[in-house]
Backbone as JSON Lines, residues from 0, in Angstrom:
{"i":0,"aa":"X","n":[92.69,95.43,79.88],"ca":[93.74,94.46,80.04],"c":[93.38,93.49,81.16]}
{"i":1,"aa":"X","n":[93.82,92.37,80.97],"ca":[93.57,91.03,81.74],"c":[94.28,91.02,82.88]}
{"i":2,"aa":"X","n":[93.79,90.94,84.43],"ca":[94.98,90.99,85.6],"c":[95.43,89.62,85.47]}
{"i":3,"aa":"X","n":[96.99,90.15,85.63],"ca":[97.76,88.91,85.54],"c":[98.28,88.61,87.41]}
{"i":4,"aa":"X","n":[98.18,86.99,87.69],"ca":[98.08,86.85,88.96],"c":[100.07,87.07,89.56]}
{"i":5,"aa":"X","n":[100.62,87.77,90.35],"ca":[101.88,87.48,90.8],"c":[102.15,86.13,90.65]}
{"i":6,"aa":"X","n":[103.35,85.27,89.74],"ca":[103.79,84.01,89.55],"c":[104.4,83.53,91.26]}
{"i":7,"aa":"X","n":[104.12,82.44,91.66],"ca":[104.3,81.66,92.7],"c":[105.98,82.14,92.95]}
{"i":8,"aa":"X","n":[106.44,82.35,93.95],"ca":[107.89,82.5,94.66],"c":[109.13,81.58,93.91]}
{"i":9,"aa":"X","n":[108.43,79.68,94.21],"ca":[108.95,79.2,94.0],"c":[109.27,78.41,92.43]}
{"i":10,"aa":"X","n":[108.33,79.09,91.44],"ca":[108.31,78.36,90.44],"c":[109.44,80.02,89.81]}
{"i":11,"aa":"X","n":[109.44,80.96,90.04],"ca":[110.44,81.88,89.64],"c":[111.57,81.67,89.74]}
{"i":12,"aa":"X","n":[111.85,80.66,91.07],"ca":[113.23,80.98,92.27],"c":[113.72,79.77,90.72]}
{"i":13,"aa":"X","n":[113.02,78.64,90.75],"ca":[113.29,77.24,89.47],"c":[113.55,77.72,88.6]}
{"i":14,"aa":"X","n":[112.67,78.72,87.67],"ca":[113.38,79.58,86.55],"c":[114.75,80.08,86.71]}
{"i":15,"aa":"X","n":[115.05,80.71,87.75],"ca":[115.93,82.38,87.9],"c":[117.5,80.67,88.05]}
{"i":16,"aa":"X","n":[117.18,79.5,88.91],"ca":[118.23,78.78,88.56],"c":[118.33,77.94,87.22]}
{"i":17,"aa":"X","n":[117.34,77.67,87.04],"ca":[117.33,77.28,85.27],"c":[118.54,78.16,84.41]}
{"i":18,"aa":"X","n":[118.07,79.32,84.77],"ca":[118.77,80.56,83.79],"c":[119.98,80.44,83.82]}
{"i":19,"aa":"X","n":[120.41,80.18,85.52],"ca":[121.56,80.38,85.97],"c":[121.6,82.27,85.98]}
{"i":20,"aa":"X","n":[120.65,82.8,86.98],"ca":[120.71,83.93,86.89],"c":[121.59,84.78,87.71]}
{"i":21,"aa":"X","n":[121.89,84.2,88.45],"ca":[123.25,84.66,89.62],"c":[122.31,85.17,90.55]}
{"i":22,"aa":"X","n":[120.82,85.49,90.54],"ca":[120.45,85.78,91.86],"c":[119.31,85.18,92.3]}
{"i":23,"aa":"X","n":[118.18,85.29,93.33],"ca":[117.39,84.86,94.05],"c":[115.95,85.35,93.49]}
{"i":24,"aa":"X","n":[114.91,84.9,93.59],"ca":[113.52,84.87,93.04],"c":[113.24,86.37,93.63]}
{"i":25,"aa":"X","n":[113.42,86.15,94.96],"ca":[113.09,88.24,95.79],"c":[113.96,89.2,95.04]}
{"i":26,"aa":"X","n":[115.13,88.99,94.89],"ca":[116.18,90.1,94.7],"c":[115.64,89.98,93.03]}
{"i":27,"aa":"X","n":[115.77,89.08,92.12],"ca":[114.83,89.52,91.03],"c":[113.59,90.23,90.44]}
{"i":28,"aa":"X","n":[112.63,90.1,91.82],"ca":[111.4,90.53,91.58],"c":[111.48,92.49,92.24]}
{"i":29,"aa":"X","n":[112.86,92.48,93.06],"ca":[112.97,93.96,93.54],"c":[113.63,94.33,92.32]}
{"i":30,"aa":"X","n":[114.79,93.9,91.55],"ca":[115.45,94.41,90.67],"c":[114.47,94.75,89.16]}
{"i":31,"aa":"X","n":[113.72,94.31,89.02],"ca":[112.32,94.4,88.31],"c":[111.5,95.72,88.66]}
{"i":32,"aa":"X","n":[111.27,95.46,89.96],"ca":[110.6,96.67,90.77],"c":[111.06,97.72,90.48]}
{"i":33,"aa":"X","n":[112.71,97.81,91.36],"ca":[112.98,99.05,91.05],"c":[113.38,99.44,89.43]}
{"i":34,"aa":"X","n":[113.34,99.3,88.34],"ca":[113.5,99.14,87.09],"c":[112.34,99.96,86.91]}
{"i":35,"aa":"X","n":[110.87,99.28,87.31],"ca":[109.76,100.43,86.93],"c":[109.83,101.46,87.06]}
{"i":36,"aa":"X","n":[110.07,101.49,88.82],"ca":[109.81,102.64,89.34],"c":[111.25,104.13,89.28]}
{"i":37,"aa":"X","n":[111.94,103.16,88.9],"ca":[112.85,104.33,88.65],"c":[112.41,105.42,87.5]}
{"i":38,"aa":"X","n":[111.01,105.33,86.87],"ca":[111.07,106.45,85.76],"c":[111.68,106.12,83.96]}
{"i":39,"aa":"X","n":[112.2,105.16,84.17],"ca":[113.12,105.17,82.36],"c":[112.21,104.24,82.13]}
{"i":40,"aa":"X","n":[112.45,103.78,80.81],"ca":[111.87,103.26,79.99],"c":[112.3,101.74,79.71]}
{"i":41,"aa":"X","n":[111.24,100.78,80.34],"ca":[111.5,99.62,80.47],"c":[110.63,98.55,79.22]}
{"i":42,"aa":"X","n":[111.51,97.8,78.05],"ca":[111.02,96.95,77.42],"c":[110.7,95.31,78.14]}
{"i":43,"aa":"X","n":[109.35,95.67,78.22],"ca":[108.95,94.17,78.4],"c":[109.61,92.96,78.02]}
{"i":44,"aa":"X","n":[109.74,92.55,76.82],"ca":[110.93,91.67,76.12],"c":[112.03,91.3,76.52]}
{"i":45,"aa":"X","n":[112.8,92.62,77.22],"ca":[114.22,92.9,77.44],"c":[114.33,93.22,78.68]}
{"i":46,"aa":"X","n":[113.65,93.38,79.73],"ca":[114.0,93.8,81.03],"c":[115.26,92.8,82.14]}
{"i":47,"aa":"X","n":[115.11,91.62,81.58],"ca":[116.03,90.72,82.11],"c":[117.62,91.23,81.84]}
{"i":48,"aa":"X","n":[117.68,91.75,80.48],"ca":[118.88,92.47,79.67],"c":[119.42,93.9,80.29]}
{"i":49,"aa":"X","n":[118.27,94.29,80.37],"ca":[118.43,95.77,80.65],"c":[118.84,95.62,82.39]}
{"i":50,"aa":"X","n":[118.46,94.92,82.98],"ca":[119.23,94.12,84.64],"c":[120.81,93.95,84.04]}
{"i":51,"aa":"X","n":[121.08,93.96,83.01],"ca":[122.29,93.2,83.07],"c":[122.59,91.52,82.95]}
{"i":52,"aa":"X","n":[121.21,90.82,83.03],"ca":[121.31,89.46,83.26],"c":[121.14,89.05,82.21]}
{"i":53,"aa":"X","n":[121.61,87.61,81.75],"ca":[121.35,87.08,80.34],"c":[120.49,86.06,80.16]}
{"i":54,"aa":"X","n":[119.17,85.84,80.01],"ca":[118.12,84.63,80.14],"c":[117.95,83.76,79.15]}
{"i":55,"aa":"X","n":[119.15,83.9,78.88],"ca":[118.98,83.02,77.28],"c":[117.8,83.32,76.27]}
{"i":56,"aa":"X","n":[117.57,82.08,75.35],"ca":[116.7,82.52,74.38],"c":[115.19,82.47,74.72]}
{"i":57,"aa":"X","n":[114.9,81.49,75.12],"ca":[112.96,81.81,75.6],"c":[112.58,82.06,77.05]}
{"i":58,"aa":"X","n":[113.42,82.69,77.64],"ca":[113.35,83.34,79.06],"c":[111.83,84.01,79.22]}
{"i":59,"aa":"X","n":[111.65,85.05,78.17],"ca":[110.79,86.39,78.15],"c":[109.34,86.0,76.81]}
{"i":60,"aa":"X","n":[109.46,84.7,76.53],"ca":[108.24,83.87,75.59],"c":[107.0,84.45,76.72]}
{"i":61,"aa":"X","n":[106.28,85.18,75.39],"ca":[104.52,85.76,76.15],"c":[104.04,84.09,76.97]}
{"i":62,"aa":"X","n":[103.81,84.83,78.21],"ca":[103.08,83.44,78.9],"c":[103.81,82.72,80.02]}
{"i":63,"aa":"X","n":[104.95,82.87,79.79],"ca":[106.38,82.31,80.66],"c":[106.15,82.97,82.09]}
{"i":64,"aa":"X","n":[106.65,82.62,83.13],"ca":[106.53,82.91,83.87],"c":[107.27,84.22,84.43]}
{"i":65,"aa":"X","n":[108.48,84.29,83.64],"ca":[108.96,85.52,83.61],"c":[108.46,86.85,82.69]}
{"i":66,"aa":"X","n":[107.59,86.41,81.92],"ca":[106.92,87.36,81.47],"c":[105.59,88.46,82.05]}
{"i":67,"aa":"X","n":[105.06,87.32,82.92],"ca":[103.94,87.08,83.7],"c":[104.47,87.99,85.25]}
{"i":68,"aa":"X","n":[105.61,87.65,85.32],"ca":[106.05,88.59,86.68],"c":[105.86,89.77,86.1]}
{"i":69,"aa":"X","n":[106.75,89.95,85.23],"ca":[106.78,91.69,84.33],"c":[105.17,92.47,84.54]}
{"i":70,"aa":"X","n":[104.27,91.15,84.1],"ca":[102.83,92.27,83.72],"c":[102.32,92.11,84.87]}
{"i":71,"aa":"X","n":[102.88,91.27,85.83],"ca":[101.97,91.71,87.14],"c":[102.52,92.89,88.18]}
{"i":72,"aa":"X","n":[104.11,92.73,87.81],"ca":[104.2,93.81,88.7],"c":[104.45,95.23,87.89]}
{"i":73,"aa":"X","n":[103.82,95.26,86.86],"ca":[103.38,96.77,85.87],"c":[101.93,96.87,86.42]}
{"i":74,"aa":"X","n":[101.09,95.77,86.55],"ca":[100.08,96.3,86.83],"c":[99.48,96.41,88.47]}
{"i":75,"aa":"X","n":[100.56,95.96,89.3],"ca":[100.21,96.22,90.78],"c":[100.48,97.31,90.82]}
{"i":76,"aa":"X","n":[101.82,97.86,90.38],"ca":[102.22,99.19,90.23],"c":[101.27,100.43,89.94]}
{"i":77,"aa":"X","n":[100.55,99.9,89.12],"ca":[99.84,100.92,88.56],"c":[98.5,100.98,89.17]}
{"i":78,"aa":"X","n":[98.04,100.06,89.68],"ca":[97.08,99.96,90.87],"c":[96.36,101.04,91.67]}
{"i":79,"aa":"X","n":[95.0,101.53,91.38],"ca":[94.6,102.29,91.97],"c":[94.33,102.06,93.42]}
{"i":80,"aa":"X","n":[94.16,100.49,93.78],"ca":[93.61,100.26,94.58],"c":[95.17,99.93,95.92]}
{"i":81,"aa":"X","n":[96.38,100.07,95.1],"ca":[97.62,99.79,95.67],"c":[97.49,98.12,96.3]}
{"i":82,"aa":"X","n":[97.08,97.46,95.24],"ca":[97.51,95.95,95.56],"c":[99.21,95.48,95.16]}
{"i":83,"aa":"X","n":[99.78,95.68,95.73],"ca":[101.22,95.83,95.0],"c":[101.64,94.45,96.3]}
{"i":84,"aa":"X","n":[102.46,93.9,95.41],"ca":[103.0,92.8,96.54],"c":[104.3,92.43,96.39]}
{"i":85,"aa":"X","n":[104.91,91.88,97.2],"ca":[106.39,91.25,97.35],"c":[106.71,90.25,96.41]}
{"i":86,"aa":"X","n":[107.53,89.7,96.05],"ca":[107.39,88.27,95.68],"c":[108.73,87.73,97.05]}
{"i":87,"aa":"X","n":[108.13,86.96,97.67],"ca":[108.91,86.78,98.88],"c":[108.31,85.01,99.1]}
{"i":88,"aa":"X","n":[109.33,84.11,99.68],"ca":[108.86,82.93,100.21],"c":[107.86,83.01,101.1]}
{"i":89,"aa":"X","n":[107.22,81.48,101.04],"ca":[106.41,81.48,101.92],"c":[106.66,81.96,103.35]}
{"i":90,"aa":"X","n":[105.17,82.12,103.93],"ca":[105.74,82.49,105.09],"c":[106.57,81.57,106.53]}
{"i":91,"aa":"X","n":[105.94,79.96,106.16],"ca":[106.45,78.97,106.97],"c":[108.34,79.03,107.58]}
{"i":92,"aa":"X","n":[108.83,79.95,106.74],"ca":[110.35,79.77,107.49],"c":[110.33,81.88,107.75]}
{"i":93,"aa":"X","n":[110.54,81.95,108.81],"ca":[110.51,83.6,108.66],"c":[111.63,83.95,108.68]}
{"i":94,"aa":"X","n":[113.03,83.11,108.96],"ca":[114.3,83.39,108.82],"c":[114.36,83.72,107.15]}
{"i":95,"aa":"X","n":[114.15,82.82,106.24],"ca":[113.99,82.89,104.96],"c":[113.48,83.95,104.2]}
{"i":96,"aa":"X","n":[112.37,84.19,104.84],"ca":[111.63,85.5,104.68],"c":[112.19,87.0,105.12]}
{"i":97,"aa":"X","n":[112.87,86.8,106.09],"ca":[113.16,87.84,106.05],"c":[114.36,87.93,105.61]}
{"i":98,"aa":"X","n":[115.34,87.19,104.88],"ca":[116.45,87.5,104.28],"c":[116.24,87.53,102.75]}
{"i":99,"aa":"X","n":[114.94,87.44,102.14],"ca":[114.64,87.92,100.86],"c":[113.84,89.21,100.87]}
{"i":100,"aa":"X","n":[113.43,89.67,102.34],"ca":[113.21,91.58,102.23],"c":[114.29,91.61,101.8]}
{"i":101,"aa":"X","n":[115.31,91.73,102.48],"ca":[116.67,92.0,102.65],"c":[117.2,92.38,101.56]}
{"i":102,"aa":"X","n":[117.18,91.32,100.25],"ca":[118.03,90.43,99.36],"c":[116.61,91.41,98.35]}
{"i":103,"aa":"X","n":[115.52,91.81,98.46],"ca":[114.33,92.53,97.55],"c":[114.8,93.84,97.56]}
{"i":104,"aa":"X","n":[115.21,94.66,98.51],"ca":[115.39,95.39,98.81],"c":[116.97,96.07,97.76]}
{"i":105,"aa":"X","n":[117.77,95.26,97.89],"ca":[118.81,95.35,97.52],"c":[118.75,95.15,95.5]}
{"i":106,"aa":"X","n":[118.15,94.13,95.35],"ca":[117.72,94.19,93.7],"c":[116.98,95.66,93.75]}
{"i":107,"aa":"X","n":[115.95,96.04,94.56],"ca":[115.23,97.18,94.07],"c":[116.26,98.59,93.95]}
{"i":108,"aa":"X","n":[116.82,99.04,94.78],"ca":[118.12,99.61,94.88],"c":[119.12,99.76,93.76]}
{"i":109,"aa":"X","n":[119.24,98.62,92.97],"ca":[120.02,98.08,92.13],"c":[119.44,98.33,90.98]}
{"i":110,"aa":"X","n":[118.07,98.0,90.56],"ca":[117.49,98.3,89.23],"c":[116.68,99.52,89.2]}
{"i":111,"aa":"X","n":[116.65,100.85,90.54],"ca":[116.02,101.78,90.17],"c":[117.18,102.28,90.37]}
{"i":112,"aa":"X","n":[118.26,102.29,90.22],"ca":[119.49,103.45,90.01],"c":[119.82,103.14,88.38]}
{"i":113,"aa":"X","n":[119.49,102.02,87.86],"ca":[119.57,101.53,86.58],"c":[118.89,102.66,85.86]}
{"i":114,"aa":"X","n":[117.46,102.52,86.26],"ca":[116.66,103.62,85.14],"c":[116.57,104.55,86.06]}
{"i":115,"aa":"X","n":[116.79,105.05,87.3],"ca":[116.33,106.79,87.64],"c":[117.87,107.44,87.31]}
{"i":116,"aa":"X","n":[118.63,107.13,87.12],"ca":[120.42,107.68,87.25],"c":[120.95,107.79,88.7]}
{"i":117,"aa":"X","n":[122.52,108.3,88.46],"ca":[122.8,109.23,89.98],"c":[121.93,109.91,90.73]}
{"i":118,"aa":"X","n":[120.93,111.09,89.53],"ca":[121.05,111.91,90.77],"c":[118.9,112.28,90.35]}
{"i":119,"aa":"X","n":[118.44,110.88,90.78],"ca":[117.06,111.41,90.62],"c":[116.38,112.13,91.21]}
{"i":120,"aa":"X","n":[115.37,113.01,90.46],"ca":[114.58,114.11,90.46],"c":[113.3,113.71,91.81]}
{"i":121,"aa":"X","n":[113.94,113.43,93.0],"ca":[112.69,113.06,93.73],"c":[111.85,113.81,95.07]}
{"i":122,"aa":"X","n":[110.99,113.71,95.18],"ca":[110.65,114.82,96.23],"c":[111.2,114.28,97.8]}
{"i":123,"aa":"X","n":[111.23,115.13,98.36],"ca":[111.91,114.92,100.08],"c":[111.05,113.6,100.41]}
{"i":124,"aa":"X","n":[109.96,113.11,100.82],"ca":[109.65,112.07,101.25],"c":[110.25,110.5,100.04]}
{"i":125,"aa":"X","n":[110.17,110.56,99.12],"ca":[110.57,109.83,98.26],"c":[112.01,110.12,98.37]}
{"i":126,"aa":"X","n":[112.71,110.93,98.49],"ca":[113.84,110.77,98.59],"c":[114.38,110.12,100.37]}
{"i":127,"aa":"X","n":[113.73,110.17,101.22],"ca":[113.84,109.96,102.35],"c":[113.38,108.25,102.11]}
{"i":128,"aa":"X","n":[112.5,107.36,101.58],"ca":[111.74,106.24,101.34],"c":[113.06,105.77,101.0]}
{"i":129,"aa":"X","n":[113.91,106.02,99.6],"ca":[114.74,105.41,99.13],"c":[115.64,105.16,100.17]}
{"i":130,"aa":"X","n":[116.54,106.61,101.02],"ca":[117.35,106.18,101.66],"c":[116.88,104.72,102.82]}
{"i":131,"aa":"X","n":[115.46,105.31,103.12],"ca":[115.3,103.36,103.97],"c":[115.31,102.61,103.69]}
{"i":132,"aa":"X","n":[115.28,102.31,102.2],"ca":[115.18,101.11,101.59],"c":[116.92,100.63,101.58]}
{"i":133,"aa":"X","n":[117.42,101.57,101.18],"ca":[118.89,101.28,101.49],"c":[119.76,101.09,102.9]}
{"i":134,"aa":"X","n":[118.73,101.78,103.8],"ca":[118.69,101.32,105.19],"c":[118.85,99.88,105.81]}
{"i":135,"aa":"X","n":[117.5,99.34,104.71],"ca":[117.08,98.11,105.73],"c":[117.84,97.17,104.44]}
{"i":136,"aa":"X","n":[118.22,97.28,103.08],"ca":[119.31,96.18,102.4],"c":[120.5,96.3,102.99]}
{"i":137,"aa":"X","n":[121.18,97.48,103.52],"ca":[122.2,97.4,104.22],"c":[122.22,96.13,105.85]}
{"i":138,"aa":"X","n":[121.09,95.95,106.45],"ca":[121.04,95.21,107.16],"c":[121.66,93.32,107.17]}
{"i":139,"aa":"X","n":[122.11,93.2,108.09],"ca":[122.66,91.86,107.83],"c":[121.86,91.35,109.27]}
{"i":140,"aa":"X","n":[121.47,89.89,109.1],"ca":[120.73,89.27,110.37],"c":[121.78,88.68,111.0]}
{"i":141,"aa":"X","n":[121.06,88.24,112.24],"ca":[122.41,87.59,112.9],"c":[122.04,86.03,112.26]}
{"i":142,"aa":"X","n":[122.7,85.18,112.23],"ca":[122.74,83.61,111.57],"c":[122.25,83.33,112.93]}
{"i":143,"aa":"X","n":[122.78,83.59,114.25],"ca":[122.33,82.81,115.24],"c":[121.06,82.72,115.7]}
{"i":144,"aa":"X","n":[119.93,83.8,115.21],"ca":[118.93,84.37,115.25],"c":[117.96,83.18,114.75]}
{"i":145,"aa":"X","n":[117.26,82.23,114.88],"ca":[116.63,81.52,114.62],"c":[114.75,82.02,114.57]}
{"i":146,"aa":"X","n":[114.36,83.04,115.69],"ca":[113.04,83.24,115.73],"c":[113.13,84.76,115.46]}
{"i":147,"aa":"X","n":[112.42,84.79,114.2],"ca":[112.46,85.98,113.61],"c":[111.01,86.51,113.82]}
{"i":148,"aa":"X","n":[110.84,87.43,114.32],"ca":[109.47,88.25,115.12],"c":[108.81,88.59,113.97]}
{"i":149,"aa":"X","n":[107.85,87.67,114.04],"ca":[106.81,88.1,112.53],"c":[106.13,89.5,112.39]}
{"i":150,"aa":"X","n":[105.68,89.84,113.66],"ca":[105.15,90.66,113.13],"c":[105.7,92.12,113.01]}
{"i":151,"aa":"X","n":[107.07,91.93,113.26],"ca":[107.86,93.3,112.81],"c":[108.48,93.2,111.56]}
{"i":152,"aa":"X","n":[108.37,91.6,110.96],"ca":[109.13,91.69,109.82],"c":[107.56,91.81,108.65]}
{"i":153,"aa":"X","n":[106.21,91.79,109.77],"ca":[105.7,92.1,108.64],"c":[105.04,94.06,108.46]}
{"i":154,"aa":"X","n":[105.37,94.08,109.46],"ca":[105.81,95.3,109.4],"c":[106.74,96.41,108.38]}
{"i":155,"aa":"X","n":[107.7,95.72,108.84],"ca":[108.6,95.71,107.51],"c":[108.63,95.99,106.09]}
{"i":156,"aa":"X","n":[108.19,94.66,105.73],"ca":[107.62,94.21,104.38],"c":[106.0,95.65,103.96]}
{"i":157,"aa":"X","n":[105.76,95.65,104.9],"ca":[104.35,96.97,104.73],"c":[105.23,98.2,104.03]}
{"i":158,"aa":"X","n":[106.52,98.58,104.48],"ca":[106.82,99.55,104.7],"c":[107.56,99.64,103.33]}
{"i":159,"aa":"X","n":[108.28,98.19,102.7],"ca":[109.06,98.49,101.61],"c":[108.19,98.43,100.41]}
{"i":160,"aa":"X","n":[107.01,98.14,100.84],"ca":[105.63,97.68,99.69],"c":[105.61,99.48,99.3]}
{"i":161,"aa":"X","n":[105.04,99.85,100.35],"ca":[104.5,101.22,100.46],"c":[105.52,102.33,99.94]}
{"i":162,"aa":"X","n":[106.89,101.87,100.2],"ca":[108.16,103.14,99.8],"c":[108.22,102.45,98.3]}
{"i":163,"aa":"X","n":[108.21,101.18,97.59],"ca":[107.95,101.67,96.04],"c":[106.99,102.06,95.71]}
{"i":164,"aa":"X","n":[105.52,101.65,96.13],"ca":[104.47,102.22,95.3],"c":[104.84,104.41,95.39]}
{"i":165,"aa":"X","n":[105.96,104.51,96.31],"ca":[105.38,106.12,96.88],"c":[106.43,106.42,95.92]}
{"i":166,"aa":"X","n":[108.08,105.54,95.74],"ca":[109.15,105.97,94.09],"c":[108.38,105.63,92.98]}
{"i":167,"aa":"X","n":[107.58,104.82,93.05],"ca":[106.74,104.44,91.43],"c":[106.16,106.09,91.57]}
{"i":168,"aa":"X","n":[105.37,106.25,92.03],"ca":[104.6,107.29,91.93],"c":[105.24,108.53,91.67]}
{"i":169,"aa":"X","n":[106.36,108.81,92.56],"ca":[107.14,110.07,92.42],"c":[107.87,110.05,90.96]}
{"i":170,"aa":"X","n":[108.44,109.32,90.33],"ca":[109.45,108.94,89.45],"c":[108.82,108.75,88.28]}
{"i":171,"aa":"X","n":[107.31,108.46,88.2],"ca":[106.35,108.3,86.95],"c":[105.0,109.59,87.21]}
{"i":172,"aa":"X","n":[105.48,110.72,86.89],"ca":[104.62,111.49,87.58],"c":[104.03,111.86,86.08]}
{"i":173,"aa":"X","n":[102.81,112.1,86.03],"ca":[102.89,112.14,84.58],"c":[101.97,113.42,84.05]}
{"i":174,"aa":"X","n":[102.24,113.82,83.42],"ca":[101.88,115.68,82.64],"c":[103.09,116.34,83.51]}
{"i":175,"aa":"X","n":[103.8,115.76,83.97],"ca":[105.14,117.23,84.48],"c":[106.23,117.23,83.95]}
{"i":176,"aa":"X","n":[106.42,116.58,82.68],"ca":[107.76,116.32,82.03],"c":[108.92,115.62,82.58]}
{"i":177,"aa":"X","n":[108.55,115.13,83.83],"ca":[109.7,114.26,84.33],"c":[109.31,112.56,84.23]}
{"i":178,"aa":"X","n":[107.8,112.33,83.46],"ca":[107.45,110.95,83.99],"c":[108.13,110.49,83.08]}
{"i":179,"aa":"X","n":[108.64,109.13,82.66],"ca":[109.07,108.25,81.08],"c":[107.25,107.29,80.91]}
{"i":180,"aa":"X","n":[107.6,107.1,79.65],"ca":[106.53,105.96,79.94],"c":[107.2,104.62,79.59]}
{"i":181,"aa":"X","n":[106.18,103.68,80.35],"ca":[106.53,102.44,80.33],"c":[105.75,101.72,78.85]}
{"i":182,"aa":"X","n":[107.03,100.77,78.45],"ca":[106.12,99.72,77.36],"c":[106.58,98.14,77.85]}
């Protein structure tokens, strides 16, 4: 299979308002995320649906840019080498940036309770990963906060990269009867 490159931040964020999707290019690309990694069974075609969101009719056309998110972040996921990435704004505003961890975090949250259920099957560190992830979406910045310390927010961002690839992994475990597979 052909690596497909992560679609640009901002040509998603143009889609996701095209759609009129009710949310943000990050919180889409976590709600995606967590969708994989939760374990169920995610249709390529339909994953926008299966969010709950409605993309109208050529949203999910092979080639589209929303299609193109799908196979890149199936195949960062699956990544031996763990190239797995954010889809997050540039880095030039870090206020911005760091309110789409935030806002990633919270889609991911959102679409791996979609496919893992209430009460997923996860081991103590993966179950400990999730609760931070719900940790740091629970977070609100201060507005007055103008200089946002890069290198803790890229810190950060290391940490929520690393806690899905570690629920992808736990949640798609595969020969133990708990993995689903993905199409």
């Amino acid at each position: 299979m052909q690596t497909v490159a992560l679609p640009d931040h901002d040509q998603i964020q143009n889609d996701v308002d095209a759609m009129g999707l009710g949310v943000d290019a990050a919180e889409l690309h976590g709600s995606l995320c967590g969708l994989l990694c939760g374990g169920g069974v995610v249709q390529r075609r339909d994953w926008l649906r299966q969010l709950a969101l409605d993309p109208g009719q050529a949203a999910l056309l092979p080639e589209s840019a929303m299609d193109r998110l799908y196979l890149c972040s199936e195949q960062q996921l699956n990544d031996p080498d763990y190239g797995f990435e954010l889809l997050l704004p540039p880095q030039k505003d870090m206020a911005a940036r760091a309110e789409a961890v935030l806002a990633w975090c919270r889609g991911f949250l959102g679409g791996f309770g979609l496919s893992a259920g209430g009460e997923p099957d996860l081991s103590d560190e993966a179950s400990e990963a999730l609760n931070d992830l719900a940790g740091i979406a629970a977070t609100e910045l201060d507005e007055d906060e103008d200089d946002v310390d890069e290198e803790s927010l890229t810190e950060i961002e290391e940490f929520v990269r690393v806690a899905a690839l570690l629920l992808y992994s736990d949640s798609n475990r595969a020969g133990d009867g708990t993995g689903h597979s993905l199409h």
